[in-house]
C-alpha positions in Angstrom: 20.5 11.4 76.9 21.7 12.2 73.8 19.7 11.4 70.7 21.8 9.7 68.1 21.6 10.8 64.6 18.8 10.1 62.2 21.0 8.3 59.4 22.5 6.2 62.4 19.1 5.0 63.9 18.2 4.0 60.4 21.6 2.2 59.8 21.0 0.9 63.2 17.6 -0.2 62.8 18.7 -2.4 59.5 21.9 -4.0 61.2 19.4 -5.1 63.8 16.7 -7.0 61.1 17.4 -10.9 61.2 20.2 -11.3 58.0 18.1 -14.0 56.7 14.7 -11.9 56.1 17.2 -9.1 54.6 18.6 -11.2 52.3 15.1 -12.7 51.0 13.7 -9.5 50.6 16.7 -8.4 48.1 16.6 -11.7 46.2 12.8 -11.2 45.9 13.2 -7.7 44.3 16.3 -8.5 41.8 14.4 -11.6 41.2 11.4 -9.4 39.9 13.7 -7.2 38.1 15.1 -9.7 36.2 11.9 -11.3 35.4 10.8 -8.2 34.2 13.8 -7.6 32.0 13.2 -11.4 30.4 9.9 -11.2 29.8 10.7 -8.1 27.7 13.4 -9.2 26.0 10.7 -12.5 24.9 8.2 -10.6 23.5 10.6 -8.5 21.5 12.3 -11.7 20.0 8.5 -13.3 20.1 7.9 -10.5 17.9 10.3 -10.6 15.8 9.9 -14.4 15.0 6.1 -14.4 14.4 7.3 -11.6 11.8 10.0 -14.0 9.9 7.8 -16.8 9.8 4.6 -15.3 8.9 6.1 -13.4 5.9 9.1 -15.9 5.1 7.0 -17.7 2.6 6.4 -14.0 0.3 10.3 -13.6 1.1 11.4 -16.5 -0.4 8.6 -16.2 -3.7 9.5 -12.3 -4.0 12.9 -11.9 -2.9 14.9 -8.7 -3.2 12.1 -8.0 -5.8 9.5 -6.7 -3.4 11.8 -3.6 -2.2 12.4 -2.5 -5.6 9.2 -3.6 -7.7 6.3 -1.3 -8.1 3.2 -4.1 -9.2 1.1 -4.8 -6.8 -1.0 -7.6 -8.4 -2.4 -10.2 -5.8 -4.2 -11.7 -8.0 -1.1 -12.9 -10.0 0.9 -13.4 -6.6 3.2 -10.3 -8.0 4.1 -7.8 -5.1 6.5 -4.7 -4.6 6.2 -2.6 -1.4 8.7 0.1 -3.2 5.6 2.8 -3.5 4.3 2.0 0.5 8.2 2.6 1.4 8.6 5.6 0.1 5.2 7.0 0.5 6.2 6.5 4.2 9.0 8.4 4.1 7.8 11.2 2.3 4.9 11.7 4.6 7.3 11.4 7.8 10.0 13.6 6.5 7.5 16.0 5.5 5.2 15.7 9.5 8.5 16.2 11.2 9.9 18.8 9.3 6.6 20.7 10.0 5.6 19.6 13.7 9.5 19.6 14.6 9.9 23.5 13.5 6.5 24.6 14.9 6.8 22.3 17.4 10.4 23.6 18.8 9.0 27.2 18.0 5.8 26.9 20.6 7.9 25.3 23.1 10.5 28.2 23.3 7.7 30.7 23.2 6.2 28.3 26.4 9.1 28.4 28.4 10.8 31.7 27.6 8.4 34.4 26.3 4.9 33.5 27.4 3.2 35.7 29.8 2.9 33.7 33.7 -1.1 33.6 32.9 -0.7 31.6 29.6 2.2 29.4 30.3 0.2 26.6 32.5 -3.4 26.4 30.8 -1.6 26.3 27.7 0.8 23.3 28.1 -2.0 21.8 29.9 -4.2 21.9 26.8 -1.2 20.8 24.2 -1.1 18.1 26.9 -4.5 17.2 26.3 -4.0 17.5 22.8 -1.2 14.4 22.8 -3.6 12.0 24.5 -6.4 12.3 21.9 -6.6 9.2 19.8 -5.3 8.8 16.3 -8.7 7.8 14.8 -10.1 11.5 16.2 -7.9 13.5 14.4 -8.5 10.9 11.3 -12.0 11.9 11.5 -11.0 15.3 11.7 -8.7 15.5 8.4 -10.8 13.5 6.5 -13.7 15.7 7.5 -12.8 19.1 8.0 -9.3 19.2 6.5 -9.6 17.1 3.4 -12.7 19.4 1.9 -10.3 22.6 2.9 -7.7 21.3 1.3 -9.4 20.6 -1.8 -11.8 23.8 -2.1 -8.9 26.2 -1.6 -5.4 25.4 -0.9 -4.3 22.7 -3.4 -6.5 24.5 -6.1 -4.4 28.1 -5.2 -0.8 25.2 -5.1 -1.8 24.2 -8.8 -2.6 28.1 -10.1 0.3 29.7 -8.7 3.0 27.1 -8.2 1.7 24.9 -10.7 4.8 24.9 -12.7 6.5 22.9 -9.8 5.8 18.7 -10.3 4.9 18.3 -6.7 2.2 20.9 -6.9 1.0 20.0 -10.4 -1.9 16.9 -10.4 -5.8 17.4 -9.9 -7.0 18.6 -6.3 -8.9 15.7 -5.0 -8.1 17.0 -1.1 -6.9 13.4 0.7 -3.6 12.5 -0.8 -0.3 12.8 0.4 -0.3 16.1 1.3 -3.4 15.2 3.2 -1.7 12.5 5.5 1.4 14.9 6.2 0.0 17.7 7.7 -3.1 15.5 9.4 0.2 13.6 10.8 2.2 17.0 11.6 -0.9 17.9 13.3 -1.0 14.7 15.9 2.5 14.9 16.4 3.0 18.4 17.1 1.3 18.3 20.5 4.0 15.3 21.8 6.8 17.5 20.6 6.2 20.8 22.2 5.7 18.9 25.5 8.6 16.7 25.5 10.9 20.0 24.1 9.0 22.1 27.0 10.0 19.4 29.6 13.8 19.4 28.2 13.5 23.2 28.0 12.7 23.7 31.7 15.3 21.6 32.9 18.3 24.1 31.9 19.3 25.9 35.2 18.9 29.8 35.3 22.4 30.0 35.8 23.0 29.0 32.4 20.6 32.5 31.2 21.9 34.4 33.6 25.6 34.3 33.0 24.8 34.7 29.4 22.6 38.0 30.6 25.5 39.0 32.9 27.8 39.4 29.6 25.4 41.7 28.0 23.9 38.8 25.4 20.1 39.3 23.9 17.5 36.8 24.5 18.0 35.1 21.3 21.8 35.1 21.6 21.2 33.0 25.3 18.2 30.7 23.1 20.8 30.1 21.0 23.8 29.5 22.4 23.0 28.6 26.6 19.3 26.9 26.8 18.9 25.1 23.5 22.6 23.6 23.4 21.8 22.4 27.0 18.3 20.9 26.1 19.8 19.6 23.0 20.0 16.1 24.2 16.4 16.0 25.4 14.9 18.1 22.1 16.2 15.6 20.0 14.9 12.4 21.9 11.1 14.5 21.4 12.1 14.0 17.3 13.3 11.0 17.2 10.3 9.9 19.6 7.7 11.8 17.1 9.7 10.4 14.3 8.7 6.8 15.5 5.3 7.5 15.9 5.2 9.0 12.8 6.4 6.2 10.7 4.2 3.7 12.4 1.0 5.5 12.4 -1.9 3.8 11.1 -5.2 5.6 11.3 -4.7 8.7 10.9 -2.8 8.3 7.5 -5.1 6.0 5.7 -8.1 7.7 6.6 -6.4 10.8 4.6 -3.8 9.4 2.4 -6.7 8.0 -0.1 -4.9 4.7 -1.8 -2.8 4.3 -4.5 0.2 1.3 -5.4 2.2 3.9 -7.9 5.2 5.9 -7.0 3.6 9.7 -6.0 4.8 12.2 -8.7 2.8 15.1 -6.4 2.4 15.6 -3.3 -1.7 15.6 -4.4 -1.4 12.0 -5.8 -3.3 9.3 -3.2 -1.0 6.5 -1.7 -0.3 3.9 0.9 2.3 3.9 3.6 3.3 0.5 5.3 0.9 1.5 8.1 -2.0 2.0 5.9 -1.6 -0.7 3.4 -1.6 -3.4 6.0 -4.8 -1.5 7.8 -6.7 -1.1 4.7 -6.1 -4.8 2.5 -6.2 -7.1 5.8 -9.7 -7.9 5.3 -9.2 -8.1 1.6 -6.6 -11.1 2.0 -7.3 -14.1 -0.1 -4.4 -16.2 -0.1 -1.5 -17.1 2.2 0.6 -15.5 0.1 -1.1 -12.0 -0.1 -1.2 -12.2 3.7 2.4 -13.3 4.3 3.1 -10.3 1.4 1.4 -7.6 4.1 3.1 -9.3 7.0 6.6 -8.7 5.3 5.1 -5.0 5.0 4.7 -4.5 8.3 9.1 -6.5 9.0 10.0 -3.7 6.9 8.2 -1.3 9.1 9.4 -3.0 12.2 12.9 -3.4 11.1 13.3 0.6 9.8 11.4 1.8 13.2 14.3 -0.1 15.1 17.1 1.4 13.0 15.8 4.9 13.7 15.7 4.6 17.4 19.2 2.9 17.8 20.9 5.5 15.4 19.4 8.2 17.7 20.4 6.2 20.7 23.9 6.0 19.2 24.1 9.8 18.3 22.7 10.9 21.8 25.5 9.1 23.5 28.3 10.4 20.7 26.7 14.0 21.9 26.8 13.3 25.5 30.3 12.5 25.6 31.2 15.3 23.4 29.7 17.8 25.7 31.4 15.8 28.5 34.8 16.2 27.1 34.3 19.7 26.7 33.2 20.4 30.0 36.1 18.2 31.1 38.8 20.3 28.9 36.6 23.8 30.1 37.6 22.5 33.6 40.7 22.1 33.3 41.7 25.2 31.2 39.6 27.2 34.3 42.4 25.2 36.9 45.3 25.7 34.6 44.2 29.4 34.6 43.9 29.6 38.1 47.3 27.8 39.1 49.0 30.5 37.0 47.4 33.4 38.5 48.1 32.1 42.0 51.3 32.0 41.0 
């Protein structure tokens, strides 16, 4: 007797299930889905209105004030969250700019130049490196890199590049130089994996047609793998970059404390992070509480703007590389009808 097919015994064998126990089962799952998807959606708009409510008193007392002022006075009621929002930035900017280039630069190396030996119980380790808490590699800045810092690099900074403002203030060691590269540090582990991952995903056609034409390794980095893994590269930043502007530990166990503008990179600040970390205990009024709240809306709100611009730009890229794979495509046919012709 002939055995019928394996895709047509399955087909077969879910026809003959009673309709009713089909049907339940599917409602049961979508049902858990969407459940899943509303309960999200809750706790992000739960979120978002403990946030406006808890700080709506200090936004009504302050105002547009607290974005641009640089007092910091709770004992007056008088606050400004313009030094914590820039400190922020400048410590972000300057972690991804660091962990991004060495970051990019180790996974490459990884993935296309590392010997077969090195290439697994290294990721492995930079794996194990990601998963380390943030208050670990506080310990360790404050510490170990702090007192380096401080004994030898800002002191050679001020002698030789002195003449520069950024490198031009007393050497204390935590600072905001401190909190960047202690932050570059904890984020450089996430990047290289996450660019590794994206890395290895680009076929070995795509390096081996470049090869074919006679291109060097760099020229197929360059223009085959890293164009390919763009997409997935840039998610690795703009994941890092979250992280980066929300960390807490880590940055005010090095940053030191401070409610000026920086003028140096040596000078001691707060971050958002940090400044709601370090004065929550402190609080001793409503409205120095609903102050730090509003501290951490900003934080919320500039977190969400980053991740929808890079969701926005991913998808402008995506369909920019589709319509010149479309328009490659076509030219190839076009090509092809003429020369059959």
């Amino acid at each position: 007797m002939k055995e019928l097919p394996a895709k047509t015994s399955r087909r077969t064998a879910a026809s003959s299930r009673p309709k009713g126990s089909r049907n339940r089962g599917d409602a049961i799952f979508s049902g858990m889905l969407r459940t899943s998807v509303i309960i999200f959606f809750a706790i992000f708009l739960g979120i978002i209105a403990v946030l406006l409510v808890q700080s709506w008193p200090n936004i009504q007392h302050s105002g547009l004030k607290f974005f641009f002022q640089q007092r910091w006075d709770p004992v007056n009621l008088e606050f400004g969250a313009a030094p914590f929002l820039v400190d922020t930035i400048i410590v972000a900017a300057i972690a991804m700019v660091l962990a991004g280039t060495v970051g990019l630069a180790a996974a490459v190396y990884l993935v296309e130049y590392a010997p077969r030996w090195l290439r697994e119980p290294a990721s492995f380790v930079i794996e194990l490196l990601a998963f380390i808490p943030s208050v670990v590699y506080g310990l360790w800045g404050l510490l170990v890199m702090t007192p380096w810092l401080a004994q030898t690099i800002q002191p050679w900074l001020q002698k030789n590049v002195g003449w520069l403002p950024l490198f031009n203030a007393p050497p204390y060691g935590v600072g905001i130089l401190a909190a960047s590269l202690n932050l570059s540090t904890m984020l450089l582990p996430l990047i290289v994996s996450l660019s590794r991952e994206a890395l290895l995903l680009v076929p070995d056609s795509q390096r081996e047609a470049m090869l074919a034409l006679g291109a060097t390794r760099w020229e197929v980095m360059r223009q085959a793998v890293i164009p390919y893994a763009r997409s997935g590269i840039i998610g690795a930043i703009v994941l890092s970059l979250g992280r980066a502007l929300g960390e807490t530990m880590a940055v005010a166990m090095t940053i030191g404390g401070g409610h000026t503008f920086p003028k140096s990179l040596f000078d001691q600040g707060y971050t958002l992070a940090s400044v709601i970390a370090n004065e929550f205990n402190e609080v001793s009024s409503d409205m120095y509480l609903s102050a730090l709240i509003e501290c951490g809306l900003i934080l919320f709100v500039l977190t969400s703007v980053v991740n929808i611009g890079a969701y926005f730009m991913l998808r402008r890229m995506n369909r920019m590389n589709g319509s010149a794979t479309r328009s490659r495509r076509k030219n190839k046919s076009v090509a092809g009808t003429g020369s059959a012709a």
